[in-house]
C-alpha positions as CSV (number, residue, x, y, z in Angstrom):
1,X,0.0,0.0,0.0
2,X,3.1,2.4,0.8
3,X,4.3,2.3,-2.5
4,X,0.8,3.4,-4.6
5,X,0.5,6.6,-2.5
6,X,3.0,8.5,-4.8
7,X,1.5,7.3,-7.5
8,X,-2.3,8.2,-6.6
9,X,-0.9,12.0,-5.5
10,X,0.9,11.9,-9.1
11,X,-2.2,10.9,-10.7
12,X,-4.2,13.8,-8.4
13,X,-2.1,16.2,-9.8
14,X,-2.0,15.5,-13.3
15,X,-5.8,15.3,-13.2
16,X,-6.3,19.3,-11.6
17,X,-3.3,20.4,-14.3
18,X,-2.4,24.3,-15.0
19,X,0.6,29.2,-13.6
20,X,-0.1,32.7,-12.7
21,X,1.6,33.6,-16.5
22,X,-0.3,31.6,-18.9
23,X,2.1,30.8,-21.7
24,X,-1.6,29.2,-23.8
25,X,-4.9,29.4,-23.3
26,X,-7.3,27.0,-21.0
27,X,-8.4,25.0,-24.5
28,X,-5.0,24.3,-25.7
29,X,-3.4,23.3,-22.4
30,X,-6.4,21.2,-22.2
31,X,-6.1,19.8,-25.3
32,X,-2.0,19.6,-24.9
33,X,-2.5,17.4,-21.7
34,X,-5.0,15.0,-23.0
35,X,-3.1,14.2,-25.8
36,X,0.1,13.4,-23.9
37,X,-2.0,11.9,-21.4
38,X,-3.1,9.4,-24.1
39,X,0.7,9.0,-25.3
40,X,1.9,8.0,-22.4
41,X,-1.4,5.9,-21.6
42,X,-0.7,3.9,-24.8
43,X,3.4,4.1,-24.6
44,X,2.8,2.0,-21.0
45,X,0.9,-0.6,-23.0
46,X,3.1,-0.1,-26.9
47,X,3.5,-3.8,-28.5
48,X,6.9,-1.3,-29.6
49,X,8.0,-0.9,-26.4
50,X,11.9,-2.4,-26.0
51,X,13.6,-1.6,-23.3
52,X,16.2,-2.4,-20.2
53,X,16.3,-2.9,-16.4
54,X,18.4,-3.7,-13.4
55,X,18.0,-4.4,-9.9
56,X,20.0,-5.2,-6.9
57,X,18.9,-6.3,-3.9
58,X,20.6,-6.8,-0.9
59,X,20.0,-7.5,3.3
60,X,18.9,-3.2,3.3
61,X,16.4,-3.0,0.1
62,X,16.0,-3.4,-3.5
63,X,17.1,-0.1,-6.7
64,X,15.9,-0.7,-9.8
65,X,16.3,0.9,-13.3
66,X,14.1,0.7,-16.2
67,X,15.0,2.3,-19.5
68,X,13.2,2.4,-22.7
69,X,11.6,3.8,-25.7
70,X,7.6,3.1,-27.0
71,X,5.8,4.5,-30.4
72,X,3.8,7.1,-30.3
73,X,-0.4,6.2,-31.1
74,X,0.5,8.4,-34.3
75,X,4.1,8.2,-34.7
76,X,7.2,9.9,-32.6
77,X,8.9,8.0,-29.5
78,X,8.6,8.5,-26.1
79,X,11.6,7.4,-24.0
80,X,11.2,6.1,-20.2
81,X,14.2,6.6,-18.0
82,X,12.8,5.3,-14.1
83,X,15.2,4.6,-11.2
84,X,13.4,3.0,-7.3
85,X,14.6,2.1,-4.1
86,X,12.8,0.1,-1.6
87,X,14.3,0.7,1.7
88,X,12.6,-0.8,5.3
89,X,11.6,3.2,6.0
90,X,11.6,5.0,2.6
91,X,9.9,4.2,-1.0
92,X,12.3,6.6,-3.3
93,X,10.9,6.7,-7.2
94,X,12.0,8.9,-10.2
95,X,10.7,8.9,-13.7
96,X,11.9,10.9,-16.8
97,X,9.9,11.1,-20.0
98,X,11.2,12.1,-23.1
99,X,8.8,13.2,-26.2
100,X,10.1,12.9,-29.4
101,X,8.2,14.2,-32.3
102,X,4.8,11.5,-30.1
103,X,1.9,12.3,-32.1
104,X,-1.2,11.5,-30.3
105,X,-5.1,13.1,-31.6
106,X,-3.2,15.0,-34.3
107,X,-0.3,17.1,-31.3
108,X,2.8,16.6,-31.5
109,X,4.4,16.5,-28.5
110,X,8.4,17.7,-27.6
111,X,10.1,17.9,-24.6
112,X,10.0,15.9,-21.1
113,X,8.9,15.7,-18.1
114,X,10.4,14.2,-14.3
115,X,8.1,12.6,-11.8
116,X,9.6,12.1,-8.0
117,X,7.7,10.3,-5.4
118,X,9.1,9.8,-1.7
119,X,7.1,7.5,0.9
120,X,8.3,7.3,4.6
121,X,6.4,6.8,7.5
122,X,4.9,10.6,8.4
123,X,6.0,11.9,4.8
124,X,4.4,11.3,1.3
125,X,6.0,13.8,-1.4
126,X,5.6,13.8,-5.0
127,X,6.1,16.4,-8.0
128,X,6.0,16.5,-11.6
129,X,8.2,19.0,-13.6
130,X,9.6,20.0,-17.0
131,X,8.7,21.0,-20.1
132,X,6.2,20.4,-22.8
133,X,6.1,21.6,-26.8
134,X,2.7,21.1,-28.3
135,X,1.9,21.3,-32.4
136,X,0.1,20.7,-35.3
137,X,-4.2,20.6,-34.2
138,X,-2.7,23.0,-31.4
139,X,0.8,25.2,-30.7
140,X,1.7,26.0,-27.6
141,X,4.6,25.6,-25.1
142,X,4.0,24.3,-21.1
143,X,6.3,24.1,-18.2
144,X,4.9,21.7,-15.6
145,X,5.5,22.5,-11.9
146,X,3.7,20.6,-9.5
147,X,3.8,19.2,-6.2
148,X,1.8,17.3,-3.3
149,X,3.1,16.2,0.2
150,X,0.8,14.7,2.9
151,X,2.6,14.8,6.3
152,X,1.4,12.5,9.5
153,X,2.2,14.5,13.3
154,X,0.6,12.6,16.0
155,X,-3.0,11.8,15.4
156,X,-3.2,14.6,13.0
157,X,-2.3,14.7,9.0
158,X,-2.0,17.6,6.8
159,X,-1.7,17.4,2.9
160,X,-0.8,20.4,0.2
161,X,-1.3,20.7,-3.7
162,X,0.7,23.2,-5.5
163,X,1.8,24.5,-8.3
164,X,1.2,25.3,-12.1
165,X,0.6,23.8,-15.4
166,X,0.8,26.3,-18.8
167,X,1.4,29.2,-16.6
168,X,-2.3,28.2,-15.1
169,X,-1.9,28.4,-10.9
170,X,-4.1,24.7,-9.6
171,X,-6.6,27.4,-8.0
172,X,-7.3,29.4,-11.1
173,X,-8.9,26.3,-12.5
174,X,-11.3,25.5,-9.7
C-alpha cells in the first residue's frame, strides 16, 4: 500500500493540471494534456516498447532501473528513463519522460517531463516537472511545476497541492 500513494498523489495532480503567467490558453493546455496523457497511456501498453532494467537487492532494500523507448499512437517515440529504491523506512521513485516528435489526436508532442515520489512513515512527497512543446491541431509551449506532500504529526495529518501547469496556478482552475 506504501508504494501506490506516490502514484495516486501523481495521478491527483496531473488530473487538476495548469501558472499565474499563462504561456496558452485553458483550450489548448487542455487539449495539450490530454493528448500526452493518451501518449503515455498507450506508450505504458506499446507492442513497440523495447527496453532495459536492473535491480540489486541486498540485506537493506532493492534499486531498480528501467530504461526504454515506445511509439507514439501516431508516430514519434517516447523514452522512459525510471530509477526506485525500496528501503525498510523510505519508497524513493523517479521517472523521466522524453517526447520525441509522439503524435497523439493530431499534437505533436516535444520535450519531457520528471516525476519524483518519496514515501516514509509521516512523509508522502511527489512532484512532476519539466517542459512540454505542443503542435500541429494545437501550438503551444507548457512548463509543468507541481507538487503534493501529505505529512502525518501525532493523530493529526496535513496534505498540500501546489503549483502550475501552462502558466495556469491549480486554484485558477477550480
Amino acid at each position: 500500500m506504501r508504494q501506490a500513494t506516490p502514484f495516486v498523489l501523481v495521478a491527483v495532480l496531473l488530473s487538476a493540471c495548469q501558472s499565474s503567467e499563462p504561456t496558452t490558453d485553458r483550450g489548448t493546455a487542455s487539449t495539450g494534456w490530454r493528448s500526452t496523457d493518451k501518449a503515455m497511456q498507450h506508450a505504458g501498453l506499446a507492442l513497440g516498447f523495447t527496453g532495459s532494467g536492473s535491480a540489486t537487492v541486498d540485506a537493506d532494500g532493492v534499486d531498480a532501473m528501467l530504461l526504454g523507448t515506445a511509439d507514439c499512437p501516431d508516430g514519434g517515440t517516447v523514452t522512459f528513463d525510471a530509477e526506485g529504491s525500496v528501503h525498510p523506512d523510505t519508497v524513493v521513485a523517479d521517472l523521466t519522460i522524453e517526447f520525441d516528435g509522439c503524435a497523439a489526436d493530431g499534437v505533436v508532442i516535444d520535450g519531457s517531463m520528471t516525476y519524483f515520489a518519496s514515501v516514509e512513515p509521516d512523509l508522502v512527497e511527489a512532484s512532476v516537472e519539466g517542459q512540454l512543446e505542443w503542435s500541429g491541431e494545437i501550438e503551444g509551449s507548457c512548463a509543468v511545476d507541481l507538487k503534493a506532500s501529505v505529512s502525518k504529526t501525532g493523530a493529526s495529518a496535513s496534505a498540500h497541492v501546489g503549483g502550475s501547469m501552462c502558466g495556469w496556478d491549480l486554484t485558477d482552475l477550480q
